[in-house]
C-alpha positions, 0 to 999 in steps of 0.5 A, a space after each residue: 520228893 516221895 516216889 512210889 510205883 504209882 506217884 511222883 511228888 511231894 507231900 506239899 504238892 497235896 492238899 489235905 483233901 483229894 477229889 477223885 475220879 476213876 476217868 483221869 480224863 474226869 480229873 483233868 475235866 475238874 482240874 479245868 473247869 473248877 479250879 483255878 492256878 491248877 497244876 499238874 502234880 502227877 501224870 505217872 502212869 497216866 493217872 493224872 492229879 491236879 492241885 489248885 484253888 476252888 472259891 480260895 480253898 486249896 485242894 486236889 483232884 486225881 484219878 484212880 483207875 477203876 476197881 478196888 486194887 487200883 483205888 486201893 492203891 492210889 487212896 493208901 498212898 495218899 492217905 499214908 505217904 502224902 498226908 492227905 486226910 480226905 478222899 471224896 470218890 466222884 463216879 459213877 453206878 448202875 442203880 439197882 433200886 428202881 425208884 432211881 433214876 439216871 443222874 441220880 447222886 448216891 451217897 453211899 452211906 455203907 458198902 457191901 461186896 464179895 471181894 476179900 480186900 478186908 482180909 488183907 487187913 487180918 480179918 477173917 470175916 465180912 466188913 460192910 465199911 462205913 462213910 465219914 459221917 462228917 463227910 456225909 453230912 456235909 454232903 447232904 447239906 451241900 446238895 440240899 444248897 445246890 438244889 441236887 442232894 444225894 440220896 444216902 444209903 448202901 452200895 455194892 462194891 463188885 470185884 468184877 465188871 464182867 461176871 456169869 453170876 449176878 446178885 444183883 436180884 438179890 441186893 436188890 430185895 435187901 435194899 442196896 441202892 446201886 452197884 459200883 467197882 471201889 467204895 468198900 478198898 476206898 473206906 477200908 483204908 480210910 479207916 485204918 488210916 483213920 482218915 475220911 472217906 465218902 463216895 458220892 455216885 451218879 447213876 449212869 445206867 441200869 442194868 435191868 432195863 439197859 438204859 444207860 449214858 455214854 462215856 461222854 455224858 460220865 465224863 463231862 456232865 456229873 457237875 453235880 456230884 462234883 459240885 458237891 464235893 468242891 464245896 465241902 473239900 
């Protein structure tokens, strides 16, 4: 039994590959709609990981809280303590490019941020950390399958949610496709962990216009992205 500040179980307890959700509430949606023989593996903090069977392929599924620190936290433990090798984020981002639309899947090839998480790696520069490409590409096949492929490219990583400057404008121009809270600590990790990494986002809202879904919709209908990520676990 491994015990952190953040998770209480054993390394078996994992499958080599992690869904993960922000919503704990989305974990246990997946745990209950897609897994069979899932259990509970971790409920610390309320942070819930199930581990259980899709189409006979044993793998896990937990949250990991919103933000950067937080999917930092939960992406290094289980890569470096529980022996997991891949972590497929699910969740959700406000498009900035406008040829988008709600419900739209992102796979975010790279991220950009201003956040200063790689520095905690000893480099005193800018990381625009990139996907596992093994993981990328069998997320485009998949989708290409299951009639909802992805749309690759760059993401933002914002450090904050609430904020009295905005570049959204200006990643806009650059081509930046959307603005979500974890990608950039999520590929860091993976990369010094030399393990596999990919996030894939649905589009819940645009900040321009304010369109955007409810907590309902984010939690219980983006099977796509989901799906996707079942099916390459």
């Amino acid at each position: 039994m491994i015990r952190t500040p953040h998770i209480n179980a054993s390394k078996e307890d994992f499958a080599p590959t992690v869904i993960m959700p922000g919503d704990p509430l989305r974990s246990r949606f997946i745990a209950e709609n897609y897994l069979t023989n899932a259990r509970l593996v971790n409920n610390v903090r309320g942070v819930q990981g199930y581990t259980g069977e899709y189409k006979g392929k044993r793998v896990s599924v937990m949250a990991s809280g919103m933000g950067m620190p937080s999917i930092g936290i939960y992406s290094y433990e289980l890569f470096n303590y529980f022996d997991v090798q891949n972590i497929i984020r699910v969740g959700s981002a406000g498009m900035l490019n406008q040829s988008l639309h709600l419900r739209d899947i992102v796979a975010a090839m790279t991220a950009c941020t201003t956040s200063n998480y790689a520095r905690s790696f000893g480099f005193d520069g800018s990381l625009a950390p990139c996907c596992s490409y093994k993981l990328l590409s069998a997320a485009m096949e998949a989708g290409e399958r299951l009639g909802h492929k992805p749309v690759p490219g760059v993401v933002f990583s914002s450090d904050v949610f609430y904020s009295e400057v905005s570049h959204l404008d200006v990643l806009e121009k650059m081509g930046v496709l959307c603005v979500e809270m974890e990608a950039v600590s999520l590929y860091l990790n993976a990369a010094r962990a030399g393990k596999d990494a990919l996030a894939l986002l649905t589009i819940s809202d645009n900040p321009k216009t304010g369109e955007e879904l409810s907590a309902e919709d984010r939690q219980n209908t983006f099977t796509g992205m989901m799906e996707i990520a079942l099916e390459i676990a």
